[in-house]
C-alpha positions as CSV (number, residue, x, y, z in Angstrom):
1,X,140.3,177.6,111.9
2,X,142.9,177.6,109.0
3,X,142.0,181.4,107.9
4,X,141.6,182.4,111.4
5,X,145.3,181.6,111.9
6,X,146.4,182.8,109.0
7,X,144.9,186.0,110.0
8,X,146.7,185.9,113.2
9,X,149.9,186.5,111.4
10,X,149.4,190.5,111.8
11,X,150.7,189.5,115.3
12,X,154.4,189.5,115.9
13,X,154.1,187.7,119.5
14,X,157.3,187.8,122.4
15,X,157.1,185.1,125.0
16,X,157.6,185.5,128.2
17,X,158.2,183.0,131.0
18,X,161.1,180.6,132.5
19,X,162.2,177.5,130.7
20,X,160.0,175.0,133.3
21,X,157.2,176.6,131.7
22,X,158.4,177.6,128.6
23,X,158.9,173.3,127.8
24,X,155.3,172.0,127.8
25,X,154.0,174.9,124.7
26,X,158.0,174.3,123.0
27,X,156.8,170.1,123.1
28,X,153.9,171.2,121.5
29,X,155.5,173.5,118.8
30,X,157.8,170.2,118.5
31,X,155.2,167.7,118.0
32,X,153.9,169.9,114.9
33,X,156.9,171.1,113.6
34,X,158.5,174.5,114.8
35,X,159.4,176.3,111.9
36,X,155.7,175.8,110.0
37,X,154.3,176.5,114.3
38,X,156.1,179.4,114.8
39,X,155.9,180.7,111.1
40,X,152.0,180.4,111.4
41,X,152.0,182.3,114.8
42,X,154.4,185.0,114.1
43,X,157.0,184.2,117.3
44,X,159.8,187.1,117.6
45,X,161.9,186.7,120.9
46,X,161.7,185.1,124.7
47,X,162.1,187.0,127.8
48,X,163.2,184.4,130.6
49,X,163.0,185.4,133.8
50,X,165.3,182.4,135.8
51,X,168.3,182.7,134.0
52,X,170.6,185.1,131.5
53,X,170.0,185.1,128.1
54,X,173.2,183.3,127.8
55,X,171.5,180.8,129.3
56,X,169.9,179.9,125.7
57,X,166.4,179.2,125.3
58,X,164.4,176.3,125.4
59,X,165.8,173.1,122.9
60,X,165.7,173.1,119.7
61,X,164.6,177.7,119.4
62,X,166.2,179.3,117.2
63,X,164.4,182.2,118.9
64,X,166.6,185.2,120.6
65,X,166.8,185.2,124.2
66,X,166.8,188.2,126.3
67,X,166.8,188.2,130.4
68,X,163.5,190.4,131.1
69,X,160.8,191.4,128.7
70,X,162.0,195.2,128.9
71,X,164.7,194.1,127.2
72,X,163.0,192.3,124.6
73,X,160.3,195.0,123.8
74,X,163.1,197.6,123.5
75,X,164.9,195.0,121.0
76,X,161.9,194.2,119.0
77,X,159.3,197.2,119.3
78,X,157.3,196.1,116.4
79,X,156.2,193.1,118.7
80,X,152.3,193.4,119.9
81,X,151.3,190.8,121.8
82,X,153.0,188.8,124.5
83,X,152.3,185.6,126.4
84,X,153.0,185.0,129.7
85,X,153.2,181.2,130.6
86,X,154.4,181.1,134.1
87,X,151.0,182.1,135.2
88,X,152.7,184.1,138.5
89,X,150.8,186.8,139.6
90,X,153.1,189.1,140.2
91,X,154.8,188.8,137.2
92,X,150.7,189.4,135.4
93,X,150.1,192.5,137.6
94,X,153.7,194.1,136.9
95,X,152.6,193.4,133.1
96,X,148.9,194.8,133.1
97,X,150.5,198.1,135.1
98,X,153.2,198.6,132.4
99,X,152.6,197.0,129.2
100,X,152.0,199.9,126.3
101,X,148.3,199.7,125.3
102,X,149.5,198.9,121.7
103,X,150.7,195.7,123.1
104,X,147.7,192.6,123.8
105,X,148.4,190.5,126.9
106,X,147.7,186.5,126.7
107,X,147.6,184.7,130.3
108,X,149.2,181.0,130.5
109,X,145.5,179.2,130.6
110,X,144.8,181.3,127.2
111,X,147.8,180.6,125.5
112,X,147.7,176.6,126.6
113,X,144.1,176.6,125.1
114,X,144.6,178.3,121.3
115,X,148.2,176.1,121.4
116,X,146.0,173.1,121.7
117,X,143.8,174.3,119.7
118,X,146.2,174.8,117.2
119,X,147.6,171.2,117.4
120,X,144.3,169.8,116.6
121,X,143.6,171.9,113.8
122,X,146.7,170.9,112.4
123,X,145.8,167.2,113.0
124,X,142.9,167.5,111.2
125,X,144.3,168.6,108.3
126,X,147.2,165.9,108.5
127,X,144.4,163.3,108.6
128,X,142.6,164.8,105.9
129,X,145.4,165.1,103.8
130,X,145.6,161.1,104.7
131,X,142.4,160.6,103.7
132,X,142.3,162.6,100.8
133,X,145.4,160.4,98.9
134,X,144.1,157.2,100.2
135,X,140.5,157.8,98.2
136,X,142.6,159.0,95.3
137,X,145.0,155.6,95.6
138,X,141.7,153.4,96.1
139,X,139.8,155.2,93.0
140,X,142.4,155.0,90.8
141,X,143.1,151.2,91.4
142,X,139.0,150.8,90.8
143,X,138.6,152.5,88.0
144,X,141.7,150.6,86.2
145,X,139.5,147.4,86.6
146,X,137.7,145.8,84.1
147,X,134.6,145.0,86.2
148,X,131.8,147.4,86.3
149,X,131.5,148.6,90.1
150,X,128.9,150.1,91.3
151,X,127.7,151.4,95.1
152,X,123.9,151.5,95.7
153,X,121.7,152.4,98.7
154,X,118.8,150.4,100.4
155,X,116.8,151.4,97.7
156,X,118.7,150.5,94.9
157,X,119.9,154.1,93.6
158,X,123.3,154.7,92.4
159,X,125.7,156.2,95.2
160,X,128.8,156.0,93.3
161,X,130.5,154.0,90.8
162,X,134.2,153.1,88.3
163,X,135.2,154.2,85.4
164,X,133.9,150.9,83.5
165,X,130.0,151.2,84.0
166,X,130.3,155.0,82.4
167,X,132.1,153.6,80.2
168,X,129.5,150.5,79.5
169,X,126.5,153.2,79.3
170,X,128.1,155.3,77.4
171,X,126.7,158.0,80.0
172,X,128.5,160.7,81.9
173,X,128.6,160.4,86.1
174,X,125.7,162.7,87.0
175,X,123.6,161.0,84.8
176,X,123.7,157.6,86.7
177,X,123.9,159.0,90.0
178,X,120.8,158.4,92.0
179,X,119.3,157.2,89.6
180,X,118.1,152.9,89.5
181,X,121.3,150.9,89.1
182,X,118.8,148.2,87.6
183,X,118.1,150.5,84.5
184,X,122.0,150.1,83.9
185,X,122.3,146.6,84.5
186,X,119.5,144.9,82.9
187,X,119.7,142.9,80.8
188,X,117.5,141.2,77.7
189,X,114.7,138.5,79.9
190,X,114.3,136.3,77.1
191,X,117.4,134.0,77.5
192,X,117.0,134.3,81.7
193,X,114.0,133.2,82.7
194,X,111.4,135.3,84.4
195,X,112.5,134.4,87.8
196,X,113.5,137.2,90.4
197,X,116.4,134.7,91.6
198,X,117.6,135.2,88.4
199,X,118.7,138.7,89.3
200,X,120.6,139.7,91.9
201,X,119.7,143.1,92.4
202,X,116.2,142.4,93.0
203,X,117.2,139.6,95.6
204,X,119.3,141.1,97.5
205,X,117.1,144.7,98.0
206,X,114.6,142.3,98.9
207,X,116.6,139.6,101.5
208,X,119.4,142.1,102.8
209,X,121.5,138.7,101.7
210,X,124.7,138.7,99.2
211,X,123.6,137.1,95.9
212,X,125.1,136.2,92.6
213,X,124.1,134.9,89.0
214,X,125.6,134.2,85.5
215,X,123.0,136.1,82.8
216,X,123.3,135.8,79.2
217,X,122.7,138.1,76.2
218,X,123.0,138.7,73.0
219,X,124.4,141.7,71.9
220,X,123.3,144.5,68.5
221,X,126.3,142.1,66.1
222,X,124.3,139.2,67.9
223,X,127.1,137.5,69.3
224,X,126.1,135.7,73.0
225,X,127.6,137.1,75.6
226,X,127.7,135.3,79.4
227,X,127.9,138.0,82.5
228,X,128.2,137.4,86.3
229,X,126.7,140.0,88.5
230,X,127.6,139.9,92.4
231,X,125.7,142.2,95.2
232,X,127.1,142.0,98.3
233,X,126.1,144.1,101.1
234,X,127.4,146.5,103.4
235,X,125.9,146.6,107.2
236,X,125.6,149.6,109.7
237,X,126.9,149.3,113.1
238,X,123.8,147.5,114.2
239,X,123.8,144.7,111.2
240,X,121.7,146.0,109.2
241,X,122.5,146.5,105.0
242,X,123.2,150.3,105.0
243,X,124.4,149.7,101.1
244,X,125.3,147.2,98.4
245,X,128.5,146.8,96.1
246,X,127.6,145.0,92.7
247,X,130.2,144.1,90.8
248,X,129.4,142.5,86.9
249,X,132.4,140.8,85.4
250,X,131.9,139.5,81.7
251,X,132.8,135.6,81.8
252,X,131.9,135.0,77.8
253,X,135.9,134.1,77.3
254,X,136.2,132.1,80.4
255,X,132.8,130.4,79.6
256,X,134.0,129.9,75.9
257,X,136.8,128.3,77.3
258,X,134.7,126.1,79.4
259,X,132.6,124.8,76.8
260,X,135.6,124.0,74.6
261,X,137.2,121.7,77.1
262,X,133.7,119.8,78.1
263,X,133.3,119.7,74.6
264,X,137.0,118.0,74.1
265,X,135.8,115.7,76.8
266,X,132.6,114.6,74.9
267,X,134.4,114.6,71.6
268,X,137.3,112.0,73.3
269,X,134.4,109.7,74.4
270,X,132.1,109.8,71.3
271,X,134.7,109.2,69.1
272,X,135.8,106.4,70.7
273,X,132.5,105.0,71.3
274,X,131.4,106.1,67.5
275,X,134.1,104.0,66.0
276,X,133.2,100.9,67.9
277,X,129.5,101.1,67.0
278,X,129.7,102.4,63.0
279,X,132.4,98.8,62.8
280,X,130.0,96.6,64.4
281,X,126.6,98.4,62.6
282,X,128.4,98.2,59.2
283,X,129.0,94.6,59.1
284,X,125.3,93.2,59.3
285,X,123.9,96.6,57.3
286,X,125.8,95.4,54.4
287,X,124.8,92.1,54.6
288,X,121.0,93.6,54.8
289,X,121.5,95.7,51.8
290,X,123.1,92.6,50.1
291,X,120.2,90.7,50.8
292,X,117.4,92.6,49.9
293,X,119.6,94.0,46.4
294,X,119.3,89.8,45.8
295,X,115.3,90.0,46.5
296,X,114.5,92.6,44.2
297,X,115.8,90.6,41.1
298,X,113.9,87.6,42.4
299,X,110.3,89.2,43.7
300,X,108.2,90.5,40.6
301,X,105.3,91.6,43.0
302,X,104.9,95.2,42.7
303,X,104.0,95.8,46.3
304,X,106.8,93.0,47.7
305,X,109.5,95.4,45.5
306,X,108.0,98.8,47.1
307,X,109.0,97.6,50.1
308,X,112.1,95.7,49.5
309,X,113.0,99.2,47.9
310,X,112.9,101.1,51.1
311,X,114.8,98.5,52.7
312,X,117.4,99.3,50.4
313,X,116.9,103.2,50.3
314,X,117.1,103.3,54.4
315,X,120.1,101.2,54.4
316,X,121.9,103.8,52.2
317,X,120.9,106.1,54.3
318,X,122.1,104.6,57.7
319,X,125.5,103.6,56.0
320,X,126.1,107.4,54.8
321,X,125.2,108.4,58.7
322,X,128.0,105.8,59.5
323,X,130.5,107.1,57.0
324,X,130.0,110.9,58.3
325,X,130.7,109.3,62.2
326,X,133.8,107.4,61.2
327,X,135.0,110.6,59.4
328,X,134.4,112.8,62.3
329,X,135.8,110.6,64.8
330,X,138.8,109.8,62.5
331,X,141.4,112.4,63.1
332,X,142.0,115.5,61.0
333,X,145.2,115.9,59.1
334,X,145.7,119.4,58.9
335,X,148.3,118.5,55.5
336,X,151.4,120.6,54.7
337,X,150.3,122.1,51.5
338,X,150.0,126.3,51.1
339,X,146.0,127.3,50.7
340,X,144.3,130.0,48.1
341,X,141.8,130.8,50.4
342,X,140.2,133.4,47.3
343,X,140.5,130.2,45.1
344,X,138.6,127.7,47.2
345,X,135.5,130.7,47.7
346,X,135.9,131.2,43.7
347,X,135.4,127.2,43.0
348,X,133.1,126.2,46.2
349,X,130.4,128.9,45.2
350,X,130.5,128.0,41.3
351,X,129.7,124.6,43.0
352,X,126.9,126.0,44.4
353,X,125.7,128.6,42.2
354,X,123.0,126.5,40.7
355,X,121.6,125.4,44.4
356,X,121.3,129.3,45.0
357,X,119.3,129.9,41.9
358,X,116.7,127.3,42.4
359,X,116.4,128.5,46.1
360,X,116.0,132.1,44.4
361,X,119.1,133.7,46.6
362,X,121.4,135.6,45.3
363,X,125.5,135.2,46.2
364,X,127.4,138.0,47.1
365,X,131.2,137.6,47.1
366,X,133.6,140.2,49.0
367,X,137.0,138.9,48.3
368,X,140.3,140.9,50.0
369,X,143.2,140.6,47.3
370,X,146.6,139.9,48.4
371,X,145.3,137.6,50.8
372,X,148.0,135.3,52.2
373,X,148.3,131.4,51.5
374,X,146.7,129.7,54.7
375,X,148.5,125.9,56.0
376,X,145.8,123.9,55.5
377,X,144.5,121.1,53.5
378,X,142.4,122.9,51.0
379,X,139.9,119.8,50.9
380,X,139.1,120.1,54.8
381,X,138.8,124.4,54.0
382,X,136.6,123.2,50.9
383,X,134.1,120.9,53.2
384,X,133.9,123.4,56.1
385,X,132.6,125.8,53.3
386,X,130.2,123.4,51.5
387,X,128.7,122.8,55.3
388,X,128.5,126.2,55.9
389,X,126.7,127.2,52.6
390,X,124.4,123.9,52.9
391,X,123.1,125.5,56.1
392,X,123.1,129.1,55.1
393,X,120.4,127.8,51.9
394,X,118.8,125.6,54.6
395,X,117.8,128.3,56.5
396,X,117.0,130.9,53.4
397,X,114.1,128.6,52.0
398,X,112.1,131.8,50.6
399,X,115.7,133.0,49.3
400,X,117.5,135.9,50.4
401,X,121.1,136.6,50.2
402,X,124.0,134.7,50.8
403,X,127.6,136.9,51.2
404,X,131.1,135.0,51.7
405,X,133.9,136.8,52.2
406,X,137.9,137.2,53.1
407,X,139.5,139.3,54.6
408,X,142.5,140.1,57.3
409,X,142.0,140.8,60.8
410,X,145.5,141.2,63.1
411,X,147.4,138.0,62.8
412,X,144.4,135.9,61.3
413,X,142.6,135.1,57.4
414,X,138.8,135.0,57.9
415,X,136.7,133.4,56.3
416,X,132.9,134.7,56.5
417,X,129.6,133.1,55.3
418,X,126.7,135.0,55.8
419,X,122.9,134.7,55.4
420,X,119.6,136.4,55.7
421,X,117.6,133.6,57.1
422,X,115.9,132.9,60.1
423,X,118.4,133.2,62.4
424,X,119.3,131.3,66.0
425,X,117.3,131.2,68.8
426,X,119.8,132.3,71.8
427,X,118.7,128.9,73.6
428,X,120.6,126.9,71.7
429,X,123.0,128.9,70.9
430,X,125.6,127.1,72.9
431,X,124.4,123.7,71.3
432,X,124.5,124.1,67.7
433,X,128.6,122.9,67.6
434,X,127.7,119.7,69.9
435,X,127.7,116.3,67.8
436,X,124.7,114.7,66.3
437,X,122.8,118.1,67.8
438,X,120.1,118.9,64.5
439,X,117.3,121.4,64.1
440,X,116.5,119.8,60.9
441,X,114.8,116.7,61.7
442,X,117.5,115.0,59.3
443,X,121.0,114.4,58.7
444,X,123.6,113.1,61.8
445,X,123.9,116.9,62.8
446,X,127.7,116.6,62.5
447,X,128.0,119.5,59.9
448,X,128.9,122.5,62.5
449,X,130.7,119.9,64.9
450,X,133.1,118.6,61.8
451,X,133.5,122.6,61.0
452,X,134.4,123.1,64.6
453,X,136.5,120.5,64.7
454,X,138.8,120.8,61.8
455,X,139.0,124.3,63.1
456,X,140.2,123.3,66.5
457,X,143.0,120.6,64.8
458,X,144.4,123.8,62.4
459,X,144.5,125.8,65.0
460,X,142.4,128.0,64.1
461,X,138.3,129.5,65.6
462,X,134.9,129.6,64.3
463,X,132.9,132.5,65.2
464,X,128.7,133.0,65.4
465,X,126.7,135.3,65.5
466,X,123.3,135.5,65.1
467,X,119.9,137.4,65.2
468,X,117.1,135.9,65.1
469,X,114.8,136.6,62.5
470,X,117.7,138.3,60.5
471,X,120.1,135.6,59.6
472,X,123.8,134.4,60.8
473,X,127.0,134.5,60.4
474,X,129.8,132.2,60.9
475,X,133.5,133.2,60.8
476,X,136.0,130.9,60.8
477,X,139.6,132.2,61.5
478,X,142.6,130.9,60.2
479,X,146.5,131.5,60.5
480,X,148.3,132.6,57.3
481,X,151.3,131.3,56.4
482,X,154.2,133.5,57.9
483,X,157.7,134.5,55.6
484,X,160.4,132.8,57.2
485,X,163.9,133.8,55.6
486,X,165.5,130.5,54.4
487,X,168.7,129.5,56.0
488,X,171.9,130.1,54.3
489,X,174.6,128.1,53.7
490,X,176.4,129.0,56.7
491,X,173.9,128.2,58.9
């Protein structure tokens, strides 16, 4: 319709009529515009016949007026077609009779049609134009969201998606399109179960019914990652699911974040509760170990000393499992003192060094010179270390390699310990910085909570990752000491 009135600007068109019937196709020219109408259809002049041509035109024309269309045609001979709109017959047979041949003749019914016609061509394009920018607007605002989006049919094939899942895959559009959205959002079974309510996609392609879950996995750096997958869908006009949006929004910060406050909660509670129990344990333990210490330089039976012996021996043992919950439940003093973080690594692994050569693994040190001072007691920097390398042998008992290093990253120092031992399994994962949580059969399992805690009171983050079968590595992230310029003596 567009090209065919384009091509209709060859025409250079006189009207003819009187202004009764000239009004209802000038309200149309009006309701589109008359300059872009009568541009697009090549209008020249009017010939009214009910008035002068003083009598002006119809409102609004900027057209010229003459009383009779002899008297246009003679004004504007280039003009070759004309359209009558009063629809007299007189007025047609007196034009058929005397019109030049050059010169095409529209009747009233004719011309009210192709105006029409016009109007809704030109409302078409309006709308499309509408709806044109409005799919620009709402694509742009998608595909600045973080959230993979994704459209998929009844049978679970890609229809469309953002900016974030092509991102995600790593995969230009027309290689996701129609193809199974599930092959771009699994993810690893092993930490979710085998169940099908597990994954959304599945559910709802099978129920027609909205459906949601929070997956986990763990990624190639083998950090844990938490993600929340939605599938809603999108019925017909009879009810039915004609399509599904899925939507999967990574929640490991907000889960993070999650932990760490249930976590504070526990921590609150145990410490209180830990205090009040190691006072009340401590008092009749020592009088047990006193005790028995008196038997043992009474009893000369070999057998009646064996066991005395392990009384003592367990009692040492459950009073150093005291000491390490009063230390963790006592609060940290972070300490005002500036921090060599090199220096600590440097005197912590010489510590250690003959641990790691009886274990056969070898320490690697990658120390970043010019490393700023940390705030922090260096004793509480000292024990997360010794911790940290205590579980790193631990967990290396054929040997491997054991690397600690510094370094800068933005506004934080990090500290690094990493091993080539048997890894974490992603189950626990979320557990291993809980209080008296051990995979070791021994000890309180308040190693990684102390680490994480003395982290939390110096402001600072610990860091895992870890692949199983490969080893770990812990970070822990501290804030250096800034360079504040001393006042002066005016100030």
């Amino acid at each position: 319709m567009v090209e065919s009135l384009r091509a209709m600007k060859q025409y250079r068109i006189g009207l003819i009529g009187d202004k009764s019937s000239l009004v209802p196709f000038w309200e149309l020219f009006a309701s589109l515009g008359n300059e872009r109408v009568l541009g697009q259809l090549g209008l020249k002049a009017l010939a009214l016949h009910d008035g002068a041509a003083s009598g002006g035109g119809p409102p609004g024309g900027d057209l010229p007026v003459y009383p009779g269309w002899r008297q246009m045609l003679a004004a504007h001979p280039d003009i070759t077609l004309v359209i009558e709109t009063t629809g007299q017959p007189d007025i047609l047979t007196e034009l058929r009779q005397n019109l030049p041949v050059s010169i095409a003749l529209v009747e009233r019914a004719a011309a009210s049609f192709f105006v029409r016609l016009l109007s809704t061509d030109q409302m078409w394009v309006a709308c499309k134009l509408d709806l044109l920018q409005s799919q620009s607007l709402v694509k742009g605002i998608i595909d600045q969201l973080r959230e993979e989006i994704a459209l998929m049919d009844g049978q679970g094939l890609v229809l469309d998606c953002n900016k974030a899942v092509l991102t995600a895959q790593d995969l230009p559009k027309h290689a996701i399109m129609g193809k199974p959205l599930r092959d771009f959002f699994r993810l690893p079974e092993g930490l979710n179960g085998n169940s099908e309510a597990l994954h959304p996609i599945e559910h709802a392609l099978a129920t027609g019914q909205g459906s949601e879950a929070t997956l986990a996995h763990v990624d190639a750096e083998g950090r844990l990652h938490y993600t929340r997958e939605y599938v809603y869908p999108i019925q017909d006009g009879s009810g039915s699911p004609a399509s599904f949006l899925c939507i999967r929004r990574d929640i490991t910060s907000r889960t993070q974040m999650e932990h760490r406050l249930q976590q504070s909660e526990r921590l609150a509670s145990i410490g209180e509760m830990s205090t009040y129990i190691a006072h009340e344990i401590r008092n009749p333990l020592f009088a047990i170990g006193g005790f028995a210490n008196q038997l043992l330089r009474t009893v000369s039976e070999p057998a009646a000393r064996e066991k005395i012996e392990i009384i003592i021996e367990e009692s040492k043992r459950l009073d150093s499992i005291l000491k390490s919950i009063l230390t963790f439940a006592r609060p940290v003093e972070p300490g005002n003192g500036l921090t060599d973080l090199n220096k600590i690594v440097r005197d912590t692994m010489e510590l250690m060094g003959l641990a790691c050569e009886n274990q056969n693994i070898e320490p690697v040190l990658g120390l970043t010179e010019d490393l700023p001072l940390i705030k922090a007691d260096p004793e509480l920097i000292k024990q997360c270390l010794i911790n940290l390398v205590k579980n790193a042998l631990e967990a290396m008992p054929e040997g491997g390699i054991l690397a600690v290093r510094t370094g800068m990253s933005q506004t934080q120092v990090i500290l690094e310990v990493e091993d080539t031992g048997q890894g974490i399994a992603p189950e626990i994962r979320g557990k291993i910085f809980s209080p008296f949580f051990s995979t070791k059969g021994k000890g309180s399992g308040l190693g990684l909570a102390m680490i994480k805690k003395i982290m939390d009171d110096l402001g600072g983050a610990v860091e895992l990752a870890s692949v199983p079968g490969e080893g770990t590595r812990v970070a822990l992230r501290l804030s250096p000491q800034l360079a504040v310029a001393k006042p002066g003596p005016d100030r």
